[in-house]
C-alpha positions as CSV (number, residue, x, y, z in Angstrom):
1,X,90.4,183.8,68.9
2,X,92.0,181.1,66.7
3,X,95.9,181.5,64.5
4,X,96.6,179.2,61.9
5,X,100.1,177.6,60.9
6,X,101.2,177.4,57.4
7,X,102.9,180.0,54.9
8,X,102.7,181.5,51.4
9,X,103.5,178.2,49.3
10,X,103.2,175.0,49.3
11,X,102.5,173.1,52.8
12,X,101.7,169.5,53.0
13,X,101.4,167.6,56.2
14,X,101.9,163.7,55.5
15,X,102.7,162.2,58.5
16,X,100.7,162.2,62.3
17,X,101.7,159.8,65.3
18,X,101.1,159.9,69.0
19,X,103.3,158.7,71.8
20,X,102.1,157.2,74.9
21,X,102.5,160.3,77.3
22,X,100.4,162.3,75.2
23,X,102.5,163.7,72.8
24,X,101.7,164.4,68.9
25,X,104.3,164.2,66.0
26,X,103.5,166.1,62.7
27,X,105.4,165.2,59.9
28,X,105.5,167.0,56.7
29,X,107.1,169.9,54.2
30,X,106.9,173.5,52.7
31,X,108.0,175.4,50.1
32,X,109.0,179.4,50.7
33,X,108.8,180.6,53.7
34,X,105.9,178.9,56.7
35,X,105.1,180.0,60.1
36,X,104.9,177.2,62.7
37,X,103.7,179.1,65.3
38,X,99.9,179.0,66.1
39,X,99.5,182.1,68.5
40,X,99.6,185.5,67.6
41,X,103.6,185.6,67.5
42,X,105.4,184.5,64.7
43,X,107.8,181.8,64.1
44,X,109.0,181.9,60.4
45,X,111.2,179.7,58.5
46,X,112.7,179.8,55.0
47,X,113.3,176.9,52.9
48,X,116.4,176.5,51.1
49,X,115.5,176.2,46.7
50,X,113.4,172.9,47.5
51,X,110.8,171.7,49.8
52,X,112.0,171.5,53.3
53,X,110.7,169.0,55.7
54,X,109.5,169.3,59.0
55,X,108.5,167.4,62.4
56,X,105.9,169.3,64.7
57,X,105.9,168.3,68.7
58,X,102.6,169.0,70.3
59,X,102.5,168.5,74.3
60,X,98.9,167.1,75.3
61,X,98.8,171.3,77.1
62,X,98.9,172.5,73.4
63,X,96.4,170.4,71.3
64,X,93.2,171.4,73.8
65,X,92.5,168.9,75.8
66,X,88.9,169.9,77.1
67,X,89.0,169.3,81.0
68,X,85.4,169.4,81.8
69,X,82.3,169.4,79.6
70,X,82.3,166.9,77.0
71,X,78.6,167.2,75.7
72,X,75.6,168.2,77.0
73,X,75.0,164.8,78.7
74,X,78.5,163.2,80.4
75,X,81.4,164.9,81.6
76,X,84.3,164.0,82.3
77,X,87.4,165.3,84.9
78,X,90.3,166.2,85.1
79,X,92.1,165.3,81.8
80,X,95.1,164.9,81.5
81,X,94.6,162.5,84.6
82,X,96.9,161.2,86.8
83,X,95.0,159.1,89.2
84,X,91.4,158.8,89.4
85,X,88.8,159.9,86.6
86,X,85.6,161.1,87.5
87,X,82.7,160.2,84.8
88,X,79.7,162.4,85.7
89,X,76.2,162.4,83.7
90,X,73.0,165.0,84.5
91,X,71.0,161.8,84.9
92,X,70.8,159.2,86.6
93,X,73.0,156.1,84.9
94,X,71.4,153.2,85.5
95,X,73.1,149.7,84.3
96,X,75.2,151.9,81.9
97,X,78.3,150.3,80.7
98,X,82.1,151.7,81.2
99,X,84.9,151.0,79.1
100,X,88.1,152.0,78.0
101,X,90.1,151.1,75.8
102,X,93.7,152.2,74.7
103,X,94.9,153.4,70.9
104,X,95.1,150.2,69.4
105,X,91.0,149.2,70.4
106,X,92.3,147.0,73.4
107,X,90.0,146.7,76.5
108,X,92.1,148.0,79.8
109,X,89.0,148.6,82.2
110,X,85.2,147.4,82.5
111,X,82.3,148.2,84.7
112,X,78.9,149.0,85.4
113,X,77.8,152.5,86.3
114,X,74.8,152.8,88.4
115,X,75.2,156.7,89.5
116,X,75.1,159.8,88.4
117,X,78.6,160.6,89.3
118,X,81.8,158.0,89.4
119,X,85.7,157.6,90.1
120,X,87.5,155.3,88.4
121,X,90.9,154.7,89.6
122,X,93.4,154.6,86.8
123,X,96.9,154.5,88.7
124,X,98.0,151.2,87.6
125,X,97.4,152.3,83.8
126,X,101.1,153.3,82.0
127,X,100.9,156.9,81.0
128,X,99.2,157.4,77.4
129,X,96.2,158.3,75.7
130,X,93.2,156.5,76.8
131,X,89.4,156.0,75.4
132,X,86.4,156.4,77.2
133,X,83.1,154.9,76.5
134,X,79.7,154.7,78.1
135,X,76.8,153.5,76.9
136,X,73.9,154.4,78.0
137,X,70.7,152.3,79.7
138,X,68.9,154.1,76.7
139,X,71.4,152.5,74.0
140,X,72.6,155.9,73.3
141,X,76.9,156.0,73.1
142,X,78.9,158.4,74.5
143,X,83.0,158.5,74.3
144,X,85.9,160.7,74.7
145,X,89.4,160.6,74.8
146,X,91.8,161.4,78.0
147,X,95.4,161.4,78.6
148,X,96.6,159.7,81.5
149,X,99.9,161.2,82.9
């Protein structure tokens, strides 16, 4: 079952940023009346002649973080993470590369994975949000995000 947000004129969302716990800002404005709330309640608001603006707050619970089953291939557990990530794959990874990266492409973490399951620890990393990627000893790339806590 999905819900959508939004309302019966004009909604326009113009700004998006992430902090580095996780959180997600949404920045924007309507015109009449709009309903932030994205569940089956209701959480309406009126704007006053003109547009109105508006700044959204999503916790990393709210935006559906996936904990387990990324794609058919990799997985990857728990997320949000607070000390060790586990990076599992249905077959054998053999000389596949690890890496992740934080939200501005910098490298953090490097390794070789030669298993079919692996922890990496990730206690010294601040809390943010995180990349994953591994690529594969058949060339193919695989990545995901995670939130560390």
């Amino acid at each position: 079952m999905s819900f959508n947000i939004g309302g019966n004129g004009n909604d326009e969302a113009w700004s998006i940023a992430c902090d580095n716990t996780g959180n997600i800002f949404l920045g924007g404005y309507f015109y009449n009346t709009v309903d932030f709330d994205a569940t089956a309640t209701s959480d309406i608001h009126s704007s006053n002649g003109n547009d109105d603006f508006f700044v959204m707050k999503f916790n990393p619970a709210s935006v559906g973080v996936q904990d387990l089953k990324i794609n058919s291939d990799i997985f990857i557990y728990p997320n949000p993470v607070s000390d060790y990530l586990t990076v599992q794959s249905k077959l054998f990874c053999n000389n596949c590369k690890l890496e992740i990266t934080n939200t501005i492409g910098e490298k953090i973490l490097s390794q070789e994975i030669n298993s079919t399951k692996t922890q990496i620890n990730i206690l010294s990393l601040p809390s943010g949000v995180y990349f994953i990627f591994v690529k594969t000893d058949s060339g193919k790339t695989w990545n995901q995000k995670f939130i560390k806590q």
